[in-house]
N, C-alpha and C positions, 0 to 999 in steps of 0.2 A: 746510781752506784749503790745507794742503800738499799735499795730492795732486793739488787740482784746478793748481795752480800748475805744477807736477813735470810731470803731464801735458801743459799748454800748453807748459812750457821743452821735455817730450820733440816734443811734433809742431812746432814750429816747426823743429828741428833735423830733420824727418823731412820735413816740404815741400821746407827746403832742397838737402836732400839729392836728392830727386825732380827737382826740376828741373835740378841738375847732369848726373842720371843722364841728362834725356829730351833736354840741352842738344845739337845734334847737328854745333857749329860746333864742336865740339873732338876731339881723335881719344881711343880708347875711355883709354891712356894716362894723358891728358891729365885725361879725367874724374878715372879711379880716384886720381891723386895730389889731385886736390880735395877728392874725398869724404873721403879722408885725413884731409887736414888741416881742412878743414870738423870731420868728425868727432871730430876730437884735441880745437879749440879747443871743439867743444859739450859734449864731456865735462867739459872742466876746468871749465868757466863752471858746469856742473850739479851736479858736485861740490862746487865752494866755493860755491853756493844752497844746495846740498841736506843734504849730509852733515853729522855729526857735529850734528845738531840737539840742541840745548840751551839752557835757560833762560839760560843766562849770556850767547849769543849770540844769541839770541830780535830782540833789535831792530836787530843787523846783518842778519840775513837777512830780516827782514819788509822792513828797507830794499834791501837787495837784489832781492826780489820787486818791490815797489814800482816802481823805478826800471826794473825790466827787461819791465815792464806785463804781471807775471803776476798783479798783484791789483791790488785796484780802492781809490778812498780809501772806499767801500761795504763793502769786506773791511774796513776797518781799522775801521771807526765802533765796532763794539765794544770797543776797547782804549780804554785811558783818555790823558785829555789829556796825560798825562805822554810816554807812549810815544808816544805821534801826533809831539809834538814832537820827540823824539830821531828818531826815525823821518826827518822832515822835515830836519831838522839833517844829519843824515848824509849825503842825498840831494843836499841843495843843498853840501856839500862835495864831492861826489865829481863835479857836475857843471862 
């Protein structure tokens, strides 16, 4: 489930990227400080999903998957009703 997740956060972050690149109303400039910070902000987002995965933090980042619709509530049906819940909990807090 992680990697398929990892992979969507990476090509979402890599379409975006593309159309900056192919965007041709901005001058070349104009693009490369986008890709920039495009860039910056999808690493930091991918790092606090991705890194330092651990059991202790397991249902922050399923929620963070979740919410960032890199998995499905079909991913989650195998965890137990306890985790669904928190999972859920966290979600509708942070919205």
């Amino acid at each position: 489930m992680k990697d398929r997740a990892l992979d969507l956060a990476c090509q979402r972050t890599l379409d975006s990227l593309s159309e900056i690149i192919s965007s041709e109303d901005k001058s070349a400039h104009e693009r490369y400080l986008q890709l920039w910070k495009t860039m910056k902000a999808a690493d930091k987002n991918i790092a606090r999903m991705f890194n330092n995965l651990k059991r202790s933090s397991a249902i922050l980042q399923l929620a963070q998957w979740k919410l960032n619709d890199l998995i499905t509530d079909r991913d989650l049906d195998s965890f137990s009703p306890d985790t669904l819940k928190s999972v859920n909990i966290l979600i509708e807090s942070w919205q």
